[in-house]
N, C-alpha and C positions, 0 to 999 in steps of 0.2 A: 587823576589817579589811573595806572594802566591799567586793564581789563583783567590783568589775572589777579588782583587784589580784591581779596574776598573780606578783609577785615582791616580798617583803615583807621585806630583809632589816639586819639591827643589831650594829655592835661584831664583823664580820668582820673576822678577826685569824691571819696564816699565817706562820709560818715552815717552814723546809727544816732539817734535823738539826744542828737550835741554833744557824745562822747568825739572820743582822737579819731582821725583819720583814720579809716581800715587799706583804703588804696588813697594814693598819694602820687598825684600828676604822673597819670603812668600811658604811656604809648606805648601800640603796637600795631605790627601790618604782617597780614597772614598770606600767602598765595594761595591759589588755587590749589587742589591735590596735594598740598603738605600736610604733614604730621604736626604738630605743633604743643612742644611742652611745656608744661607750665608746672614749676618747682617751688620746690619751697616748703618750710615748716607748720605744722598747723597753725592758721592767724594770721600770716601772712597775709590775705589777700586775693588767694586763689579763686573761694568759690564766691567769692563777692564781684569779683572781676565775671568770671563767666557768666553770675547772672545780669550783671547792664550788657553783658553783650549779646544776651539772647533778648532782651526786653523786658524781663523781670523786674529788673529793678532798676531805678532813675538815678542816672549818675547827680553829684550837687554843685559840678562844673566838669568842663569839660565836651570836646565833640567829634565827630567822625560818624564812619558808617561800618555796616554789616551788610555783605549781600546787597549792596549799592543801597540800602536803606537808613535813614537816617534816623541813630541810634535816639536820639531825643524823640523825635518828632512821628517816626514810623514802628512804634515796638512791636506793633499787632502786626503786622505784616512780613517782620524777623520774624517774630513768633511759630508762623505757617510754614518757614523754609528751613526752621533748623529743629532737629533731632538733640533733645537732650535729657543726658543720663545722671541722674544724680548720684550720690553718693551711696544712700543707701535705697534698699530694692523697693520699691514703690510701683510696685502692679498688686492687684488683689490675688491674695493666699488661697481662698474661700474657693478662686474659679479655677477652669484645667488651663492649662496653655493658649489651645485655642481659644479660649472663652475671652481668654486676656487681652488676645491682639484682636478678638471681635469687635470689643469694646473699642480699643483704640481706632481701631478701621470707624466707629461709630462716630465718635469724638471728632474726628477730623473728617469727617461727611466725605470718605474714600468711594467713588464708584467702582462698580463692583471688587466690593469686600470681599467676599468669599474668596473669589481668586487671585485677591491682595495677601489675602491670609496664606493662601494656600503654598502660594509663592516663595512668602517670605518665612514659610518653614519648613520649605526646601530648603531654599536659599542659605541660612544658618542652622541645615541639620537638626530639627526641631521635631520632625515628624515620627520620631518615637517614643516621645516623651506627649506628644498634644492631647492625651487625654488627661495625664497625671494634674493633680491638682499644684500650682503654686508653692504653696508651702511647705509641700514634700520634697522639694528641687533641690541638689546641692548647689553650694555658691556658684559653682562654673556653669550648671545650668541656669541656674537664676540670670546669672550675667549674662548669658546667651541671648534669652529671652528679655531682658530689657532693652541690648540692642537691637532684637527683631522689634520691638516697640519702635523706639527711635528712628528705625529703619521704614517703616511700612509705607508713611508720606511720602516717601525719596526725597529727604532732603538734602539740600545744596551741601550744608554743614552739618558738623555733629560736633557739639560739646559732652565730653565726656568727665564726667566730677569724681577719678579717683575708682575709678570702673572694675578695678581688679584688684580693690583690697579685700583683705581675709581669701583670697581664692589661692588654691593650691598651684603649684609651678606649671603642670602644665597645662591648667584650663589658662593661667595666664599667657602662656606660649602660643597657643592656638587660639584668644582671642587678638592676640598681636599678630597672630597670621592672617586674623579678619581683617584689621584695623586697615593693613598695607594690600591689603588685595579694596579695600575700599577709597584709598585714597590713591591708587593707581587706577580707578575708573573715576578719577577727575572728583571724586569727595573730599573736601577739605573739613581736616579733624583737629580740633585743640582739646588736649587731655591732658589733665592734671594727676600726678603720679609720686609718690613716694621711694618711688625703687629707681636705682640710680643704671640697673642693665634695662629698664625700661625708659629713659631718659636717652640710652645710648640708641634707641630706635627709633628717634624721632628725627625727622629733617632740621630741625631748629627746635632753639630751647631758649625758655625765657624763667629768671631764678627772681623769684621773690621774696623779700624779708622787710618783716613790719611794713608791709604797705606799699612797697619801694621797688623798684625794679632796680634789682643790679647790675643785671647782664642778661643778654641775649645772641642768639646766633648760631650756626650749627657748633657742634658739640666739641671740634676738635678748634675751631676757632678760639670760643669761651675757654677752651685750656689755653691754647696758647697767650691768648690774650693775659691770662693770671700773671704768666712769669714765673710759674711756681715749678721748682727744681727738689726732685725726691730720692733719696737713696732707700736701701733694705739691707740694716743689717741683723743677725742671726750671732745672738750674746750668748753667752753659757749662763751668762746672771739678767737676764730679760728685764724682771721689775726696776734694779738699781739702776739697769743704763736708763730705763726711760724716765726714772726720779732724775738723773743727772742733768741729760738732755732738756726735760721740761722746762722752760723756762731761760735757756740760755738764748743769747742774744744772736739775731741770726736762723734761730731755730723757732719754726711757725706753727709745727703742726708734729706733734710725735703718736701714730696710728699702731697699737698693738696688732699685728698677726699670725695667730697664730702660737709659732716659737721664733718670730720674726718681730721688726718695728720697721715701721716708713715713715724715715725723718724727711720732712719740707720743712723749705723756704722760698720766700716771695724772690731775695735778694742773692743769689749765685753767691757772689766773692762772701759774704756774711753767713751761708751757711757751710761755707766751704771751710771757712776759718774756724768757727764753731764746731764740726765734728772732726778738726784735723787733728788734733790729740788722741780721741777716741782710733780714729783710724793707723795711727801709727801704731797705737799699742797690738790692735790686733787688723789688720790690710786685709786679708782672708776672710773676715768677716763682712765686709761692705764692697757692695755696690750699686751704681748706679739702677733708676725704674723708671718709670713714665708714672708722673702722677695721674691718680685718677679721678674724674669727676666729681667724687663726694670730697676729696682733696681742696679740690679747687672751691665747690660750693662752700665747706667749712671757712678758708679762708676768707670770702665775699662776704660771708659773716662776719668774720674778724677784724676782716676793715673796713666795715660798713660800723661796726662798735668803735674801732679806733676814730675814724672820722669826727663819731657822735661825739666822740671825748675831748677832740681837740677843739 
């Protein structure tokens, strides 16, 4: 395995007490200092993944490592080197700021605490808020402050579970400002995310549905790789063309915008023939776009359904 491969893993396979599969023979390999996203629908597979990769939870086949530690056999020792955020805020309400990463300094038996603490609310702009309590924090400081948690050990990695929902646009912006000033001091971050302009800020991306990996890679790769071919056009009668379009042969994907639609397809010549009637009647109205991300993820969907059906 080369030295920069911070997460090396194969044939990760989970169920919950004899229900289906939640992940299902899934592989991945992280580098060092990447970003790393992890997409997908709620159920997928996401935060179930992230925790055999921290040590949490024992995969029920499959092997690799984390942090050159072997995910079966070494969990407690992941455990020590990685930062992670879960879902929802999980530090105590009841305490101020500082009291919070006190404890944490505690937990992780930190020499000198104090100036771990002190550090890391510089560090993440903390130090105006370190006396207010918890629970009075809005989300984007709460989020601050879970990653100053995360952060205090200096871990190697940081798994992040979806770190920046419900927060307003730009505690999200400015914690993505973190994320790349962190993983450009050599931090390797896998983060799982709902937002598809935050998908576009990751070095690589991996798309999950039911359990499954369907694609992975950076961002403009996994589009190319679709195949998926998108126009935009701008109707007088919006609703009926997209009644028309739904469902014609050819035509994959009809995305309302606006007072616009962005017709895809997988297949070039089949979606070409499909909106060539439309287009003669009105030319003016259509052209060529670049599909976008959630485009292509929807599709990966769609033939990931097809597949099952055939």
């Amino acid at each position: 395995m080369p030295d920069d491969v911070v997460i090396e893993v194969e044939g990760l396979t989970k169920s919950f007490r004899g229900g289906p599969q939640v992940v299902k023979d899934l592989a991945i390999s992280v580098r060092r200092g990447r970003i790393y996203g992890f997409l997908g629908p709620n159920g997928s597979g996401k935060t179930t993944t992230i925790r055999m990769l921290c040590g949490l939870l024992r995969p029920d086949s499959g092997r690799g490592t984390c942090l050159g530690f072997d995910i079966l056999r070494e969990s407690e020792e992941i455990k020590r080197h990685v930062g992670y955020m879960t879902q929802r805020f999980s530090l105590y309400g009841d305490l101020t700021v500082s009291e919070n990463l006190a404890f944490v300094a505690r937990v992780y038996d930190i020499e000198g605490s104090e100036k771990a603490v002190a550090r890391i609310l510089e560090k993440l702009g903390l130090q105006p808020i370190q006396d207010h309590l918890a629970a009075t924090l809005s989300g984007g400081w709460k989020q601050r402050l879970a990653l100053a948690a995360c952060m205090l050990h200096k871990p190697e990695l940081l798994l992040l579970d979806e770190p920046t929902a419900g927060v307003d646009p730009k505690a999200r912006r400015d914690f993505w400002a973190e994320i790349h000033e962190l993983a450009d001091a050599g931090i390797t971050i896998l983060v799982s995310t709902h937002y598809m302009d935050e998908a576009e800020r990751c070095h690589e991306l991996a798309y999950m549905f039911n359990g499954r990996l369907l694609s992975q890679g950076p961002a403009d790769v996994i589009m190319k790789r679709s195949g998926l071919t998108s126009w935009i056009v701008t109707p007088a009668d919006l609703p009926a063309l997209e009644d028309e379009l739904a469902g014609k042969d050819g035509v994959d994907i009809v995305t309302p915008l606006g007072d616009s639609l962005r017709v895809s397809g997988r297949d070039n010549a089949r979606l070409d023939a499909a909106i060539a009637p439309f287009r003669r009647r009105s030319p003016e109205h259509w052209r060529r776009t670049t599909p976008t991300l959630e485009d292509v993820f929807i599709e990966l969907m769609n033939q990931d359904a097809d597949e099952r059906t055939d």
